[in-house]
C-alpha positions as CSV (number, residue, x, y, z in Angstrom):
1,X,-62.0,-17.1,47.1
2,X,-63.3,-15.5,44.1
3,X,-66.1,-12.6,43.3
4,X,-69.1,-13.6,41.5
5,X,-70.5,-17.3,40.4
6,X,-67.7,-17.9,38.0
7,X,-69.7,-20.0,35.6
8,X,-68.4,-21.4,32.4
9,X,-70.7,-20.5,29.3
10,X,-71.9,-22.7,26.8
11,X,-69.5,-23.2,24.2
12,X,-69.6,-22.7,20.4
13,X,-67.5,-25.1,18.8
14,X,-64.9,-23.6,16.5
15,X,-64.6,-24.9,12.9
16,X,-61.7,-25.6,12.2
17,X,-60.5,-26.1,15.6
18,X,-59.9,-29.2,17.9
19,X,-58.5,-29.4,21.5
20,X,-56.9,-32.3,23.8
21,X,-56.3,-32.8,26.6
22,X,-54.0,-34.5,28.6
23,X,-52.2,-35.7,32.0
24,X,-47.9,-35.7,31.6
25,X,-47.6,-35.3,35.5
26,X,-45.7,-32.5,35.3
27,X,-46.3,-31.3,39.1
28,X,-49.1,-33.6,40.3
29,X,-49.9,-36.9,39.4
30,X,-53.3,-37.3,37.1
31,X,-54.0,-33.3,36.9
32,X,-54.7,-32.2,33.5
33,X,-51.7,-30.0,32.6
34,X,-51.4,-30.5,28.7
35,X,-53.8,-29.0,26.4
36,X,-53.3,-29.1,22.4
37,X,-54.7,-27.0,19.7
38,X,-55.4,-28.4,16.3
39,X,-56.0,-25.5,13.7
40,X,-57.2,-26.7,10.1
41,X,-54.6,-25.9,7.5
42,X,-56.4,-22.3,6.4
43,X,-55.9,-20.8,9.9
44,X,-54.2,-17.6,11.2
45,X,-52.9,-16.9,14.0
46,X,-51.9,-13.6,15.4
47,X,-50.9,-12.8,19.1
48,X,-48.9,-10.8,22.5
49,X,-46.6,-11.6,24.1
50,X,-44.9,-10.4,27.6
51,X,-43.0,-7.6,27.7
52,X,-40.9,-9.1,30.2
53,X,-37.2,-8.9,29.3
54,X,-36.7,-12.2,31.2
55,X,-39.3,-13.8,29.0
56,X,-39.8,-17.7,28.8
57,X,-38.6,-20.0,26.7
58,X,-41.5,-20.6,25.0
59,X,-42.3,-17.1,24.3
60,X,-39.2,-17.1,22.5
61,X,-39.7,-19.8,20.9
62,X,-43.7,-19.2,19.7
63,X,-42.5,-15.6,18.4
64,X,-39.8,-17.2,16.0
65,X,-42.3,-19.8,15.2
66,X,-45.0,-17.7,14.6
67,X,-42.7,-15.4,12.5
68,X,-41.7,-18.2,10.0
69,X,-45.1,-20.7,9.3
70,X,-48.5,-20.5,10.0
71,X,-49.2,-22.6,12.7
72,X,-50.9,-25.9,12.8
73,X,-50.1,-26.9,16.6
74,X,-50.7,-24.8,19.6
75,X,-48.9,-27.0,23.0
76,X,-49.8,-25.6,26.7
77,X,-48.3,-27.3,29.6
78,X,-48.7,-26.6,33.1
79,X,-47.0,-26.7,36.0
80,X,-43.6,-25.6,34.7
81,X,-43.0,-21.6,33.5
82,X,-39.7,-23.3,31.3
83,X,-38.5,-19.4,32.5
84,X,-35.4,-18.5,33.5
85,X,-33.9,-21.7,32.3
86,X,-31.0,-20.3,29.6
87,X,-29.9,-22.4,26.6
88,X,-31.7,-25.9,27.6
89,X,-34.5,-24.2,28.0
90,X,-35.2,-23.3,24.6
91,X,-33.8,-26.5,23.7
92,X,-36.8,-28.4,25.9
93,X,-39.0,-25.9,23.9
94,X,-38.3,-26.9,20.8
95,X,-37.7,-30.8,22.2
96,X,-41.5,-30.5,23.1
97,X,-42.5,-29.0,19.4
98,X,-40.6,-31.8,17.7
99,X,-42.4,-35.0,19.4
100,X,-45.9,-33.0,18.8
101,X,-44.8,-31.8,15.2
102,X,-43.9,-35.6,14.7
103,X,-46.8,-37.0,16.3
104,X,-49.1,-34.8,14.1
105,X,-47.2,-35.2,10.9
106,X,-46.3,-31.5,10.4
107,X,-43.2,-29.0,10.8
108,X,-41.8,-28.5,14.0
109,X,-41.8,-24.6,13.1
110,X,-45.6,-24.8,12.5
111,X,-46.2,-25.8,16.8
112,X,-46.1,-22.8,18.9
113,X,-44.9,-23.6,22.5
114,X,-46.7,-21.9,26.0
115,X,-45.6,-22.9,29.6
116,X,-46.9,-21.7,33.0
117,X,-46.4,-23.0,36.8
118,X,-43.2,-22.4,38.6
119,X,-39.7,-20.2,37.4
120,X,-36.2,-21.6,37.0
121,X,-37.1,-25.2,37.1
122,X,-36.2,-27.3,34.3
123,X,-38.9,-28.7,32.2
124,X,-40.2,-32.5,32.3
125,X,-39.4,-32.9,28.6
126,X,-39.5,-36.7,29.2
127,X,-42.7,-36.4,30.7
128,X,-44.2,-34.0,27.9
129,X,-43.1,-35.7,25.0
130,X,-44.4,-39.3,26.4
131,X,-48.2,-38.0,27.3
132,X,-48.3,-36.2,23.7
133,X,-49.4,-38.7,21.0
134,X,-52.3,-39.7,23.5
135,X,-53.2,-36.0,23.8
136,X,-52.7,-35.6,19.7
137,X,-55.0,-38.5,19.1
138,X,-58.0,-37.2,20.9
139,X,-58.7,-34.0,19.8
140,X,-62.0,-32.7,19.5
141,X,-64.3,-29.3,18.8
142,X,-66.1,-29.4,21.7
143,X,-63.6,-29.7,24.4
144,X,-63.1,-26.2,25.4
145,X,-64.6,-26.4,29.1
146,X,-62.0,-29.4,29.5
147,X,-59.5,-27.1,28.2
148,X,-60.0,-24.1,30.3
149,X,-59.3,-26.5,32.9
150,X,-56.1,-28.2,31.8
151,X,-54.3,-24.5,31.2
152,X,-54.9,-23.7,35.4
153,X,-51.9,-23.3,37.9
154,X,-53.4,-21.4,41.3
155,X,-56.7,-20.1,39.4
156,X,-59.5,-21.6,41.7
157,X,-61.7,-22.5,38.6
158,X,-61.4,-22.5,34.7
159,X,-62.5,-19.0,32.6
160,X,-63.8,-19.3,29.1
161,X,-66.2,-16.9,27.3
162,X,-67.9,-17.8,24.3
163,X,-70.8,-15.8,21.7
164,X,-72.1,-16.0,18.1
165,X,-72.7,-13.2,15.9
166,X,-74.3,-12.4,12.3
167,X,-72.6,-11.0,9.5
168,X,-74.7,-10.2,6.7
169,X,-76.4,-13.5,7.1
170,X,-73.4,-15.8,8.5
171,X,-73.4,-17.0,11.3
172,X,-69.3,-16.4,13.2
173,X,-69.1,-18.2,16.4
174,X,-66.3,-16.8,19.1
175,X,-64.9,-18.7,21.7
176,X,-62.0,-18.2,24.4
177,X,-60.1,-19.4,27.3
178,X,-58.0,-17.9,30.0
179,X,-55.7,-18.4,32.8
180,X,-54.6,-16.3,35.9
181,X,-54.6,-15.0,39.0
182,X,-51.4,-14.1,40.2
183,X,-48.2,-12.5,39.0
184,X,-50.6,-10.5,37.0
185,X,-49.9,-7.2,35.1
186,X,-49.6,-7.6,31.5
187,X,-47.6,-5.4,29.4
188,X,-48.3,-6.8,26.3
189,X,-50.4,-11.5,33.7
190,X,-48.7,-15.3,35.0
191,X,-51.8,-15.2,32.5
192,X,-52.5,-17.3,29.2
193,X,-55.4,-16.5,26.6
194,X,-56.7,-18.2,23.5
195,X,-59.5,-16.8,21.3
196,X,-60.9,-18.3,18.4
197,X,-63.3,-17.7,15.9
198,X,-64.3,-19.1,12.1
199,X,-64.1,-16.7,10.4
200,X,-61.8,-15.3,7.6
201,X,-60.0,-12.2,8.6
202,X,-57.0,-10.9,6.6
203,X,-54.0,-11.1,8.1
204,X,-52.8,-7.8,8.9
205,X,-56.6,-7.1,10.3
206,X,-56.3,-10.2,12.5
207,X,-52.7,-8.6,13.4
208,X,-54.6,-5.2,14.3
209,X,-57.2,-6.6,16.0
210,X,-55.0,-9.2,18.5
211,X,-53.0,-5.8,19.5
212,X,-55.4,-3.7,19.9
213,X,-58.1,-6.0,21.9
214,X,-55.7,-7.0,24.0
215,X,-54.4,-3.3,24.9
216,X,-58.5,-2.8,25.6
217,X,-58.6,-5.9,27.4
218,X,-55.8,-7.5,29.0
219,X,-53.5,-5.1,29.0
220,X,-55.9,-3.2,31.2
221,X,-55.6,-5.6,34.2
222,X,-53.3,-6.2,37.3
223,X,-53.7,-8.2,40.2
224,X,-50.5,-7.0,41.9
225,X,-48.1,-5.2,39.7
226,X,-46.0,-7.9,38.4
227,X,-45.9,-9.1,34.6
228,X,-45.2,-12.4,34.1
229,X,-42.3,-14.0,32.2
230,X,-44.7,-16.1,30.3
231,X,-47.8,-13.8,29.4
232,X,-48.9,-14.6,26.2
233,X,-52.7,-13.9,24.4
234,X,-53.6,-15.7,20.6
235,X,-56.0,-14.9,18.5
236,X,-57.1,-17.6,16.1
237,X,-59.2,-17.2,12.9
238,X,-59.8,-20.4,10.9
239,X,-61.8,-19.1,8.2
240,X,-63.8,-21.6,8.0
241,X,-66.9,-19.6,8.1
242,X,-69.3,-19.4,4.7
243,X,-68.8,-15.4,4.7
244,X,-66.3,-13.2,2.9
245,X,-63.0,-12.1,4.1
246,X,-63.1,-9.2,6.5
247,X,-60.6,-6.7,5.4
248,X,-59.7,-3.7,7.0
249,X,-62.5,-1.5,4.9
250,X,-65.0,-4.2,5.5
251,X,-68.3,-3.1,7.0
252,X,-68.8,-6.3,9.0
253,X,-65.4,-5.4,10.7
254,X,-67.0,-3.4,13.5
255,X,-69.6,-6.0,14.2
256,X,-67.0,-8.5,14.1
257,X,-64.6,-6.3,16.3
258,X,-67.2,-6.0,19.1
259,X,-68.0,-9.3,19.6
260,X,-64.5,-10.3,20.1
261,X,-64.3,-7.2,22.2
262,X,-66.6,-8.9,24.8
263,X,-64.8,-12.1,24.9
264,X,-61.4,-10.6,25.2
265,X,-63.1,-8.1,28.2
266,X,-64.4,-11.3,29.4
267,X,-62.0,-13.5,30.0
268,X,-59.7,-10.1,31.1
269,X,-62.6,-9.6,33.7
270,X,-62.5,-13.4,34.9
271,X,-58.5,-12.7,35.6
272,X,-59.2,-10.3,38.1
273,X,-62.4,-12.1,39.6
274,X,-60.5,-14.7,40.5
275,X,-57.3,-13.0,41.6
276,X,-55.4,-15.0,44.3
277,X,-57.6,-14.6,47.3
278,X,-59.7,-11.9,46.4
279,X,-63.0,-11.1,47.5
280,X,-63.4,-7.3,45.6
281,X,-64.0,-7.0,41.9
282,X,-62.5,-3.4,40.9
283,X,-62.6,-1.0,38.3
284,X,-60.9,2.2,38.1
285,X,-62.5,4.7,35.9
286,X,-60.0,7.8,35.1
287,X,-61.9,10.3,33.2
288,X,-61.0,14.0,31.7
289,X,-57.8,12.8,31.8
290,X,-55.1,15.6,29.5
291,X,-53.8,12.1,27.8
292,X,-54.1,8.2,27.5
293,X,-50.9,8.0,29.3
294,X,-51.7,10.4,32.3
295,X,-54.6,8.3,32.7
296,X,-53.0,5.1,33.2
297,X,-50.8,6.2,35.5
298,X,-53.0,7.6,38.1
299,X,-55.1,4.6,37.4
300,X,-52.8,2.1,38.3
301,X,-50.9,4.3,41.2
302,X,-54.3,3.7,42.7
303,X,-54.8,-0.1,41.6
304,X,-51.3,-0.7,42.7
305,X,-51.4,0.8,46.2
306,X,-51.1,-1.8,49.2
307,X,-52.8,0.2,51.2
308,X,-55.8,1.0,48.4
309,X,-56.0,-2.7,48.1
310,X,-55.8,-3.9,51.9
311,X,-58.3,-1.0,53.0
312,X,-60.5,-3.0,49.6
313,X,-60.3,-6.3,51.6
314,X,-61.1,-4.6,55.1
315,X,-64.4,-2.8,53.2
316,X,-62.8,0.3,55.2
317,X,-64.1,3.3,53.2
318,X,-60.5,4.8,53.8
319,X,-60.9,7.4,51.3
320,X,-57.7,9.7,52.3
321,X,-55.6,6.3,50.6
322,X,-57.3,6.6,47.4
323,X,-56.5,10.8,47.7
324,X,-53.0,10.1,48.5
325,X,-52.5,7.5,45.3
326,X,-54.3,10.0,43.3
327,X,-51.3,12.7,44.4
328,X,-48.1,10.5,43.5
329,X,-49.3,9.7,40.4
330,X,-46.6,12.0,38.7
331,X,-49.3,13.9,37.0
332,X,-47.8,17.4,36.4
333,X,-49.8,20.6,37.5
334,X,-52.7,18.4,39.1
335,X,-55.7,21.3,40.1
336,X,-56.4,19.8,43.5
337,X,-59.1,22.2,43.4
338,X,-60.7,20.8,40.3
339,X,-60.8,17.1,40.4
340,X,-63.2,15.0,42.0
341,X,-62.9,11.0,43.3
342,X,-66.4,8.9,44.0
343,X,-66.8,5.5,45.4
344,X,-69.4,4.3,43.0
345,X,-71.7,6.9,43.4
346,X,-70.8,8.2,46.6
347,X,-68.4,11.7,45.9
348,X,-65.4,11.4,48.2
349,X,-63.4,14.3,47.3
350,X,-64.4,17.8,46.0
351,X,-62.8,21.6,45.9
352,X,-59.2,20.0,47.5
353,X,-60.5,17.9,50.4
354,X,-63.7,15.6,52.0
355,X,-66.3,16.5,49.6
356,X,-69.2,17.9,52.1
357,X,-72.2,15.7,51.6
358,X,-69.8,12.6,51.8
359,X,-71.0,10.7,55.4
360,X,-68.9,7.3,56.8
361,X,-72.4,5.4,56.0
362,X,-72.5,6.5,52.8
363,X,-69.0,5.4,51.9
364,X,-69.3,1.9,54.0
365,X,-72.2,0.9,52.4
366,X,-70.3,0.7,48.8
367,X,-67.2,-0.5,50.0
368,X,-69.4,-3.4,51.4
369,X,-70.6,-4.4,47.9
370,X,-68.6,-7.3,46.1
371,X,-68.8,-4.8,43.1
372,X,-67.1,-1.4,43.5
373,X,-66.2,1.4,41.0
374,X,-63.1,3.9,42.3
375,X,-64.0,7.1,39.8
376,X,-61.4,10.0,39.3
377,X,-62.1,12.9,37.5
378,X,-58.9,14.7,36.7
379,X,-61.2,17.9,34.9
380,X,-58.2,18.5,32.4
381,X,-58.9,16.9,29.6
382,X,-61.2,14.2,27.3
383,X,-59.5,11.3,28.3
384,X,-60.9,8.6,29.7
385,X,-59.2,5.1,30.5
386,X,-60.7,2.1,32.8
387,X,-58.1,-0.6,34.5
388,X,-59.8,-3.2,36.6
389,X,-58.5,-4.4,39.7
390,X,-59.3,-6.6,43.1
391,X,-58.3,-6.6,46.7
392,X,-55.1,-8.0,48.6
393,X,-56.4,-10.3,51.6
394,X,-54.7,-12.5,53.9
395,X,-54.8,-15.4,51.3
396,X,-52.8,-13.5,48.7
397,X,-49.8,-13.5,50.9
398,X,-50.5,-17.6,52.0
399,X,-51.2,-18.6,48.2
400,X,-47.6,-17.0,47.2
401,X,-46.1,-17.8,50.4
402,X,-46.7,-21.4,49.7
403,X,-46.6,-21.3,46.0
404,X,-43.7,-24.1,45.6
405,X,-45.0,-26.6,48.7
């Protein structure tokens, strides 16, 4: 199950970028679980990482990486989270970066390393480092669509988001990939993102702007609550592009900034759409909120409730569930009295209790849409923060259930 058509876009190749692809075999015979990035020697690379204290191998590995060199190499297998695997673990992690690095001619420090599938299992080095040169060999710009494929574990089908804009008479093409859709609650979900574009952004902008989109974006998703031990989100600029540099005082930095906005919100919003066995697509708008923080919480108290989520999947207009979230919260000298909650456009709550134009019809006939917006006005303040969400159904519970069979 997923909500809406889930269509791949058309997408712009990236200068100064190539992908392969690649079968090692890593969980099932002949599935694409290997995907490569080639970045021409002018790119930067900025990223997020889990939060996670029990973070992966990899992670560890890409951080230090990505601390020392710019990076030439990005490696994503699939299959195996290399995560909760101690001191071999990081030694497979830099195992696999050496046969790329040496397949490629570079530095091992200039690969950065990303794993997703299953925790605590050892990783196939053997089979990794045997598929590589193949994978090395056939890179290509326009292999995106193949990619966004090859980076799946339980997703039901490949995200990507792609769009061009103009700055000042250049022409900067943006393209991205993601995977996810369970285990899901960044804190930077098991999620992986790439996002690249040509053109030439200083590095402490392109610093700024992977933080801050992915706070806006990813960081403003959950499927159920937990963050993955492998959550990681890049942003690539290869500055390849016939424009200037966009610094931080730039005036093409806003233009810029909102395009890669939308692909970041994209590929955040295809997450959720495709969250294991969902069939709601949520978003909970907090509004007049006292602070960012108070916001978030009542937010996800409400994204995060079981019985929120399962009432979701029922399209049971249970509204005293949402009230209830709404009330543990933790939200300090809450004005019953003042706030109001809607179900899209329907108010549920009003003056402490059922608002008095709300009717059971009313309410059904949004909680039947694919669609639906959960709105909570706290009335306290200015702030107002979004976190997007789906339902729990029976499928959730099989997909995980079954997860290692």
């Amino acid at each position: 199950m997923a909500v809406g058509p889930g269509t791949l876009p058309e997408f712009f190749p990236i200068p100064g970028v190539r992908l392969g692809i690649g079968s090692a075999g890593i969980k099932k015979p002949g599935r694409k679980d290997l995907v490569v990035f080639e970045l021409a020697p002018e790119s930067r690379v900025a990223g997020i990482f889990t939060q996670n204290q029990f973070c992966a191998a990899p992670v560890n590995v890409s951080r230090q990486h990505l601390a020392q060199r710019a990076p030439r190499y990005l490696l994503i297998n699939t299959g195996n989270a290399n995560a909760g695997t101690g001191e071999q673990g990081m030694k497979d992690a830099l195992s696999c970066c050496q046969a790329l690095a040496s397949a490629a001619g570079v530095d091992a420090t200039e690969v950065l390393p990303f794993s997703t599938g299953v925790i605590g299992e050892p990783l196939p080095v053997d089979k990794i480092v045997s598929a590589l040169p193949a994978v090395v060999a056939d890179t290509d710009m326009g292999r995106w669509a193949e990619a966004a494929s090859g980076i799946m574990t339980t997703d039901t089908r490949p995200k990507g988001a792609s769009c061009q804009v103009n700055l000042d008479g250049h022409t900067v093409s943006i393209s991205g990939i993601s995977k996810g859709a369970g285990m899901i609650r960044p804190n930077m979900a098991t999620m992986l993102g790439f996002i690249a574009t040509d053109a030439n952004i200083a590095p402490d902008v392109l610093t700024a702007l992977a933080s801050e989109l992915g706070e806006e974006s990813f960081n403003r998703i959950t499927i159920d609550g937990d963050t993955s031990t492998n959550d990681a989100c890049m942003l690539i600029a290869s500055g390849q592009y016939s424009g200037p540099e966009i610094t931080s005082d730039s005036p093409l930095l806003p233009t810029l900034r909102a395009a890669l906005k939308q692909v970041y919100l994209d590929l955040a919003h295809a997450i959720v759409r495709d969250g294991e066995g969902a069939t709601k697509f949520v978003t909970i708008e907090v509004s007049q909120a006292a602070s960012q923080q108070e916001a978030l919480d009542v937010a996800y108290t409400v994204a995060h409730s079981p019985l929120v989520k399962t009432a979701l999947f029922a399209s049971d207009p249970n509204w005293g569930r949402i009230l209830a979230a709404v009330g543990r919260a933790g939200v300090a000298g809450l004005d019953l009295n003042a706030l109001e909650i809607y179900l899209g456009d329907v108010c549920l709550v009003r003056n402490g209790g059922r608002a008095d134009d709300y009717s059971e019809e009313r309410g059904q006939a949004v909680m039947d849409r694919e669609e639906i917006t959960i709105a909570i006005d706290l009335k306290r303040g200015a702030v107002m923060e979004r976190v997007w969400t789906c339902d729990f159904s029976h499928d959730y519970v099989t997909i995980n259930a079954e997860y290692r069979t």
